[in-house]
Legacy VTK file of the C-alpha trace (Angstrom):
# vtk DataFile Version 3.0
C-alpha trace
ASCII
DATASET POLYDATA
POINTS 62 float
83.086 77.828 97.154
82.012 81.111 95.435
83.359 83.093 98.201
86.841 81.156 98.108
87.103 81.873 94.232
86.301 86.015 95.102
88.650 86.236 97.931
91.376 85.159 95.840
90.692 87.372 92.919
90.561 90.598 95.150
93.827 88.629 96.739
95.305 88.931 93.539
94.135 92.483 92.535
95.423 94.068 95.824
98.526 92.424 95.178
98.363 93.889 91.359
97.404 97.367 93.044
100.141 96.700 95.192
103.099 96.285 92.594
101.765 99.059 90.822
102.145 101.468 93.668
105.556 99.923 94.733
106.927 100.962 90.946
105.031 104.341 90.929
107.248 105.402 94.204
110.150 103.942 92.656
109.916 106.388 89.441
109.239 108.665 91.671
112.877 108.045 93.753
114.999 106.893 91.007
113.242 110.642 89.058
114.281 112.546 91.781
117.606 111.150 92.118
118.689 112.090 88.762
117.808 108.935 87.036
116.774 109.490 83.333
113.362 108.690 82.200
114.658 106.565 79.284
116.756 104.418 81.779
114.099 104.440 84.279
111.281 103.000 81.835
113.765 100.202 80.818
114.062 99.557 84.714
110.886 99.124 85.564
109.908 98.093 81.951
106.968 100.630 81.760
106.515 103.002 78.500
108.611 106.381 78.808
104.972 108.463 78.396
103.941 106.577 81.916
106.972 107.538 83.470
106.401 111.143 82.077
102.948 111.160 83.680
103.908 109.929 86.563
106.456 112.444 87.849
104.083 115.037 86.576
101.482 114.016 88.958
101.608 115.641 92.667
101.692 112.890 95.052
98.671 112.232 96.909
98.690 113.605 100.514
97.886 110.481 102.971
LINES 1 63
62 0 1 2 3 4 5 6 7 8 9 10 11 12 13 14 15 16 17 18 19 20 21 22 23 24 25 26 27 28 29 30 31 32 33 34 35 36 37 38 39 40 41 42 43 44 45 46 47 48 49 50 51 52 53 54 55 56 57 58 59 60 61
């Protein structure tokens, strides 16, 4: 049962780390694009300093 109860809490967290990620290359785009920060941290309802930081940071080669 133990096992059950960790597989879904690293279930959940990967699909935490996932979201996270998914809104990270979003700011990224909708930055790029020509998007404001303003009206990109109302989109993706994240604080305008996180969006800052964000397209500050080089994207990690893969």
């Amino acid at each position: 049962m133990e096992w059950e109860r960790q597989r879904a809490y690293d279930f959940e967290s990967g699909k935490e780390a996932g979201a996270e990620q998914k809104a990270v290359e979003a700011a990224r785009s909708l930055y790029e694009n020509g998007v404001s920060l303003e009206i990109i941290a109302k989109s993706l309802n994240m604080p305008v300093e996180k969006i800052k930081e964000i397209v500050k940071t080089p994207m990690p080669v893969v």
